[in-house]
C-alpha positions in Angstrom: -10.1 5.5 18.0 -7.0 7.5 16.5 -4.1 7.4 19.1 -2.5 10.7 18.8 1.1 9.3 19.4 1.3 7.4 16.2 1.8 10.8 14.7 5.1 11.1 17.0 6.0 7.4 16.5 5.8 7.6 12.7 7.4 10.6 11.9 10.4 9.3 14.6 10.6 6.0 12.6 11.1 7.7 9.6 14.1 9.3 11.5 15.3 6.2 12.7 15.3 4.8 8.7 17.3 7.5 7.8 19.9 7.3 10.3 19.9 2.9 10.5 18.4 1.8 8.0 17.3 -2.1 7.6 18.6 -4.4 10.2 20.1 -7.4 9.3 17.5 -10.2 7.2 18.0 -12.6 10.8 15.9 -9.7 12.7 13.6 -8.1 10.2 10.2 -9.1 10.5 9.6 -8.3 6.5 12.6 -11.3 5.8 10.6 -13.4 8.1 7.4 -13.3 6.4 9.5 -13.7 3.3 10.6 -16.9 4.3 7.0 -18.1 5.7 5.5 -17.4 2.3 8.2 -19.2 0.2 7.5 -22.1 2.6 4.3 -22.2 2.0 4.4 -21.7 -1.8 7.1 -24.4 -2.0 4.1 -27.1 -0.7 1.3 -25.5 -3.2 -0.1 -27.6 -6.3 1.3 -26.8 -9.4 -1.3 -27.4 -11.6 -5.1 -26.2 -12.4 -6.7 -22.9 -11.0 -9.0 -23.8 -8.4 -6.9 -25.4 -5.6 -3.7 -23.1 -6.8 -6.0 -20.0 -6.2 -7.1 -21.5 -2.4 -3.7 -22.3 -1.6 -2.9 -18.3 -2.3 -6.2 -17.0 -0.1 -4.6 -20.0 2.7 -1.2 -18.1 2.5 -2.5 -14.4 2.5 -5.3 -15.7 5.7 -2.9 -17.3 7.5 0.1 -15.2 6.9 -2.4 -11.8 8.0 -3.6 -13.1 10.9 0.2 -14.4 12.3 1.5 -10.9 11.4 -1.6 -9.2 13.0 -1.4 -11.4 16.1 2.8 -10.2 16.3 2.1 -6.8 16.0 -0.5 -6.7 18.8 1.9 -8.5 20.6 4.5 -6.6 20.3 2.6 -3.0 20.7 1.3 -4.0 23.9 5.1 -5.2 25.0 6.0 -1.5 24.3 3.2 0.1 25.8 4.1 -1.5 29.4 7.8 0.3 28.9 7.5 3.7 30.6 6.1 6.4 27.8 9.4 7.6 26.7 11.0 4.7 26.1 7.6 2.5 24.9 7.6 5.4 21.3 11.0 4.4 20.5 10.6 1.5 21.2 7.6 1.2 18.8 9.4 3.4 16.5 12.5 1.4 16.0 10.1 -1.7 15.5 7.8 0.1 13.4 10.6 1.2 10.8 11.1 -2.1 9.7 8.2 -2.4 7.8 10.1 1.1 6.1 12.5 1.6 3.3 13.3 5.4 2.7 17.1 4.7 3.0 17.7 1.3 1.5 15.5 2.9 -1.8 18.3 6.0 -2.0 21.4 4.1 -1.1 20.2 1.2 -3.9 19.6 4.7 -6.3 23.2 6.2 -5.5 25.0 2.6 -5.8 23.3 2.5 -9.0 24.2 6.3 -10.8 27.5 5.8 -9.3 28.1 2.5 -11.7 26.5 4.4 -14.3 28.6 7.5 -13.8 31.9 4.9 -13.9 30.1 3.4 -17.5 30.2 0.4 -15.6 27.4 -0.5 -17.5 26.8 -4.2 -16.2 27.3 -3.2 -12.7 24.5 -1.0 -12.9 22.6 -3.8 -14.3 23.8 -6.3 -12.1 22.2 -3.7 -9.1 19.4 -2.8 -10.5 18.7 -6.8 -10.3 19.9 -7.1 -7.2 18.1 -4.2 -5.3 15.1 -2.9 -7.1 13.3 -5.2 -10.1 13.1 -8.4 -10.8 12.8 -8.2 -14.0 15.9 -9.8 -16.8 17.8 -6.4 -16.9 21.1 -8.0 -19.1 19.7 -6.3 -22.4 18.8 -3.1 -20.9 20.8 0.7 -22.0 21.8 2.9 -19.8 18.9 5.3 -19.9 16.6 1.9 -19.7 18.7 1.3 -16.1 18.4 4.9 -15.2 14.6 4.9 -16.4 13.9 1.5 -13.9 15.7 3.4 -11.3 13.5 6.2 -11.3 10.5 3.9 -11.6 11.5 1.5 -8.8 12.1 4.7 -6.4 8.9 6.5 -7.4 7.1 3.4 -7.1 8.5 2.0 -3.6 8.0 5.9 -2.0 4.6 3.9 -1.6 5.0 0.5 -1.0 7.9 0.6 1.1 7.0 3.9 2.5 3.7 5.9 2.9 1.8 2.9 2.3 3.2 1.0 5.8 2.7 4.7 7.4 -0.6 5.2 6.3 -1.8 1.5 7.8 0.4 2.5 10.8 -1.9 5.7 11.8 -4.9 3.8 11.2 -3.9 0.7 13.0 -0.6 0.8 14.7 1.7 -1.9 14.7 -1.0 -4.8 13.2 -2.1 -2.5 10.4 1.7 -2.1 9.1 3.0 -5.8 9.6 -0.3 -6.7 7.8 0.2 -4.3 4.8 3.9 -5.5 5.1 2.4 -9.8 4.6 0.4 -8.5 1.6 2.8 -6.6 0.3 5.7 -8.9 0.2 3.5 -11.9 -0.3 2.5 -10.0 -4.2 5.7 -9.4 -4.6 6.7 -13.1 -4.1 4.0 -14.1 -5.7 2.3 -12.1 -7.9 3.9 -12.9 -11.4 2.1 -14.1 -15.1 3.6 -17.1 -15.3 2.2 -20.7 -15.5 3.3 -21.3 -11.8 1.7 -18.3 -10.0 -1.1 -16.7 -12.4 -3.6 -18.3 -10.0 -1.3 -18.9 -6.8 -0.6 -15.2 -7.1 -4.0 -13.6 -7.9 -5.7 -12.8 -4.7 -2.4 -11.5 -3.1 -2.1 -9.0 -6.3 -5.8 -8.2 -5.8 -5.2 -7.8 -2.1 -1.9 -5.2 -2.6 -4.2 -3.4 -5.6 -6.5 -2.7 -2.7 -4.7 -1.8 -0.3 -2.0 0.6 -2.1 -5.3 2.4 -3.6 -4.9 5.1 -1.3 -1.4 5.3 -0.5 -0.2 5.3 -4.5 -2.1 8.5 -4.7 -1.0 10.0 -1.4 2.5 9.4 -3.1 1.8 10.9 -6.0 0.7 14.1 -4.2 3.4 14.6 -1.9 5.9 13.8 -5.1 4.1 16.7 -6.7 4.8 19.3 -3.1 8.0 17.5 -2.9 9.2 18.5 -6.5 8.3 22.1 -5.3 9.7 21.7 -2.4 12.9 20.8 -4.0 13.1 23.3 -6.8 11.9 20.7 -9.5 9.0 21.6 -11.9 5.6 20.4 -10.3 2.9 21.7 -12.3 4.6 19.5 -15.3 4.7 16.6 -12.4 1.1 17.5 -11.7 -0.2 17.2 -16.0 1.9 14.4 -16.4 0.3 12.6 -13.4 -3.3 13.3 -14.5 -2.4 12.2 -18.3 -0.7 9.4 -17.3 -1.2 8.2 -14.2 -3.9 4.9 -15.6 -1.2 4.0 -18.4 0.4 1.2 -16.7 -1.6 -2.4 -16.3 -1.6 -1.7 -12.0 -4.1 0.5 -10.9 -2.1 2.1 -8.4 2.1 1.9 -9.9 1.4 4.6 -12.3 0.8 6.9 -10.3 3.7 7.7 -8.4 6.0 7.0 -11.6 4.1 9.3 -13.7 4.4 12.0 -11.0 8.1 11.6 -10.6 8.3 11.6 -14.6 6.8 14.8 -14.3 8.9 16.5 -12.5 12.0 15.1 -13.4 11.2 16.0 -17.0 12.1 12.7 -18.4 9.9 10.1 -20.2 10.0 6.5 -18.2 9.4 3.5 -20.2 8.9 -0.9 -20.1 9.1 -1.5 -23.4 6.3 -3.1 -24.6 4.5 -2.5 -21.3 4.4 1.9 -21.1 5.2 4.9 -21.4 5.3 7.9 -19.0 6.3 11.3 -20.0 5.9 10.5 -23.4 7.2 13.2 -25.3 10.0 13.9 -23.0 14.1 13.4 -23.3 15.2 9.9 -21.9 16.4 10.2 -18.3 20.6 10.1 -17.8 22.0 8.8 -14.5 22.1 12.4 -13.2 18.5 12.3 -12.8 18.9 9.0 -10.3 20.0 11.7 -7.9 17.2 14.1 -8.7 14.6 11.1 -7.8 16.3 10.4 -4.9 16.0 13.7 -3.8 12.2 13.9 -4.4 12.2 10.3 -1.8 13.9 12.5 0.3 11.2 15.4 0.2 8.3 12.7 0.3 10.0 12.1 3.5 10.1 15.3 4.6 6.8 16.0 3.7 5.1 12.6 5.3 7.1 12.9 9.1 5.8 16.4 8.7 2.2 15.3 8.4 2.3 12.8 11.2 3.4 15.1 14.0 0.5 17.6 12.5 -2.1 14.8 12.7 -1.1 13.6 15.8 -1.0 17.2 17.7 -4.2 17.8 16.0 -5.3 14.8 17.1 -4.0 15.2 20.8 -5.6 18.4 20.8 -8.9 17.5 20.0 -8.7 14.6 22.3 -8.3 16.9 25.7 -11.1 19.2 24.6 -13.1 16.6 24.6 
């Protein structure tokens, strides 16, 4: 059954994000399962598919069910505190498993090197905080173009996606969505070590961002009205685009934000979003940013709805 006061809780986590922002790697759960999965990944075989493949499924199983088993843990710790006290307390741990601030200040640090034509920086950033892909041949629009992409595409993993599991499951649902996440991430790469080591974590985020990805991509479109930006272009260039990139679910945001930014965002070699549209310039770093921003907006907005709805149906009945 839907507890009403997840609406509250998430929409106040999303507050405390904004205003704190990650805490330090020693106390965040998400570095945690980080390490746990490199742990286990250093102790895999290296060769073949079958036992490579098991020893991914062993990671994701045991890995889900140690984050499930904290979160219950630590719910039901809170929910002894007196009520006040027990939502932000759940709150603050519940934004961990969120990254609305880290995403803009890792946009700004970027456009700001790119505004100083400190082209390298901006590369060296872009590395650093967002992709991690080889970004030392890459132009400036290419750096501004990953930006965008990385932003767009993180409003739903590192945002919407962790709320959405959090109304539907509280504390477990997000640290679990959190595991999978992180453990694709870490894992999910076509290369001879982890094509089969990685392949049911990648399934397992594919699933699992199905919904959220297109969440995103809706509230990109109301936030890009929302913030003056052109949304019925954000709204074709979603539907035209939105199944052009090899994930079922990354396209979507990144064609949405492409949209309504008005610029075309491109992998060489991998797609092309906007096609047709003028290459973005670091300027429109800020513009993205802004649409997280409205996303934001939009999603602690439609928590507290859900859960007074919620808490209204629940005393009728």
């Amino acid at each position: 059954m839907y507890n009403p006061e997840r609406g509250l809780i998430g929409a106040l986590a999303l507050v405390i994000d904004a205003l704190l922002g990650d805490p330090p790697n020693r106390f965040h759960p998400v570095a945690w399962m980080g390490s746990f999965i490199h742990s286990l990944a250093q102790r895999t075989p290296r060769r073949g598919k079958g036992l490579p493949l098991l020893s991914g499924g062993f990671i994701l199983l045991s890995g889900g069910l140690l984050s499930v088993g904290f979160g219950l843990w630590l719910q039901r710790l809170c929910r002894r505190l007196p009520a006040p006290i027990s939502y932000l307390c759940e709150a603050l741990l519940f934004s961990t498993t969120i990254a609305g601030r880290g995403l803009a200040s890792a946009g700004h640090e970027i456009e700001a090197a790119l505004s100083q034509q400190n082209l390298p920086e901006a590369r060296r950033l872009l590395s650093w905080h967002l992709v991690s892909r080889d970004t030392g041949a890459l132009s400036a629009a290419q750096v501004s173009a990953a930006t965008i992409e990385s932003i767009a595409e993180n409003s739903s993993d590192g945002l919407i996606a962790p709320l959405f599991y959090y109304q539907l499951a509280g504390l477990p649902g997000a640290f679990l969505y959190r595991f999978a996440n992180t453990a694709d991430a870490m894992l999910g790469y076509h290369d001879a070590r982890h094509e089969w080591l990685g392949k049911l974590p990648a399934r397992l985020d594919d699933l699992l961002n199905l919904i959220p990805a297109r969440l995103t991509a809706g509230l990109i479109v109301l936030s890009a009205a929302l913030r003056g930006l052109n949304w019925r272009r954000a709204l074709f260039i979603w539907r035209r685009d939105a199944s052009r990139t090899a994930s079922p679910n990354a396209g979507q945001p990144m064609s949405a934000a492409a949209g309504a930014l008005g610029v075309e965002l491109e992998k060489v070699g991998y797609y092309r979003l906007g096609e047709g549209q003028p290459p973005p310039r670091s300027r429109d770093i800020s513009l993205s940013v802004r649409l997280l921003q409205g996303v934001t907006l939009l999603a602690g907005f439609s928590c507290i709805l859900i859960g007074l709805f919620s808490g209204l149906r629940r005393r009728r009945s």
